[in-house]
C-alpha positions as CSV (number, residue, x, y, z in Angstrom):
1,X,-39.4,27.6,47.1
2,X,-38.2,26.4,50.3
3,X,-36.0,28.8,52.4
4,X,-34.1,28.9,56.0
5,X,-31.2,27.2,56.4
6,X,-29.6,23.6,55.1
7,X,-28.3,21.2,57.2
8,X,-25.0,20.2,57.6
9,X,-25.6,16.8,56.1
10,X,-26.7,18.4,52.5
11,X,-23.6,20.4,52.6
12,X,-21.1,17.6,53.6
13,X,-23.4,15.9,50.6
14,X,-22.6,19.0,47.7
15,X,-19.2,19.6,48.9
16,X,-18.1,16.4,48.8
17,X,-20.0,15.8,45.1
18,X,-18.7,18.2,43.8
19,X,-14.9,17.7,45.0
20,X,-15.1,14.4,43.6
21,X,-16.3,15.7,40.2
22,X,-13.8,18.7,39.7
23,X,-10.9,15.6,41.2
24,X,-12.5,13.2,38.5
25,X,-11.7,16.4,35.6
26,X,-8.4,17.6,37.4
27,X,-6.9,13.8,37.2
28,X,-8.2,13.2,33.8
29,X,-6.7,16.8,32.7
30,X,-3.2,15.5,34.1
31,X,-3.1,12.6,32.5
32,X,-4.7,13.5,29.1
33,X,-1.3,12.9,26.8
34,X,-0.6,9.5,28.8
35,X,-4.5,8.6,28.0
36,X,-3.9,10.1,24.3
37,X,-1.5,7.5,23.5
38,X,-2.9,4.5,25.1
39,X,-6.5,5.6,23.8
40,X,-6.2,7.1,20.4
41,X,-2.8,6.0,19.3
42,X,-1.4,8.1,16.1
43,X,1.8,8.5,14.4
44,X,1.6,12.1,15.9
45,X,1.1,12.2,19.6
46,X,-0.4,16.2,19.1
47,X,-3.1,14.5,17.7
48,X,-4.3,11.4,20.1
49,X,-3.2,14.4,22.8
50,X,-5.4,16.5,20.9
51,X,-8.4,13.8,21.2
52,X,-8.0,13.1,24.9
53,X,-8.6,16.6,25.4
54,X,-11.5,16.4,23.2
55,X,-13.2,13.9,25.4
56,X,-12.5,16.3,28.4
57,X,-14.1,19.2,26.9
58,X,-17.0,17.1,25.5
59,X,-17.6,16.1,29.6
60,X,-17.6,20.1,30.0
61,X,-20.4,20.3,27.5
62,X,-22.5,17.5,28.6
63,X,-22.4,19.1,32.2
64,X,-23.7,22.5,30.8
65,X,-26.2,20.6,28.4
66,X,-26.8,17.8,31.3
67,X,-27.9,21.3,34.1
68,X,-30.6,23.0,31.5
69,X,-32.4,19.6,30.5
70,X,-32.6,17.7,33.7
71,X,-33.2,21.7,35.5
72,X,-36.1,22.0,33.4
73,X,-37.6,18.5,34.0
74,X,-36.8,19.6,38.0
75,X,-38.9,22.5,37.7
76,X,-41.7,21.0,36.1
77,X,-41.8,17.7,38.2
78,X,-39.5,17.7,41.4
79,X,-35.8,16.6,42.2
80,X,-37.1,13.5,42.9
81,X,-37.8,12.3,39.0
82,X,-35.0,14.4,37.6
83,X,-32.4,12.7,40.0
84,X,-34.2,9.1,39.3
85,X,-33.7,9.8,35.4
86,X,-30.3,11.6,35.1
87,X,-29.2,8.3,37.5
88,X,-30.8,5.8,35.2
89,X,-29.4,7.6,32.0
90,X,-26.1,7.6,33.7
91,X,-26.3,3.8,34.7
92,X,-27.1,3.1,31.2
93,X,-30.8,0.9,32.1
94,X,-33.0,3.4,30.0
């Protein structure tokens, strides 16, 4: 394990990923009963509300599940072909 300290590039780099992620949720959390209707219309708007939050919460799972798969596969072969594959799965050319 390397230690000592990161540079200020890597941090601007994880803050700002990680801003954009939480922004990505926070927005999407906001505007869940607008995205209810439009996406999952119903004759009860609890419902398709219901569903948007659904989606939201299935993004909070994939995160968890997303960290122990693709940390595994980083501590067996390197950031490198973890970040290579959890980019290609997310692009959708594997």
């Amino acid at each position: 394990m390397r230690t000592g300290k990161l540079s200020p590039r890597s941090v601007v780099a994880a803050t700002s990923g990680n801003t954009l992620e939480w922004y990505d949720f926070t927005v999407y959390g906001f505007l869940a009963p607008i995205i209810g209707q439009v996406f999952f219309p119903s004759d009860d708007p609890v419902a398709a509300t219901r569903s948007a939050f659904a989606v939201l919460a299935i993004g909070y799972a994939a995160r968890a599940l997303g960290s122990i798969v693709f940390g595994h596969i980083d501590d067996r072969l390197g950031r490198k072909p973890a970040l290579i594959l959890s980019v290609l799965i997310m692009g959708g050319d594997l």
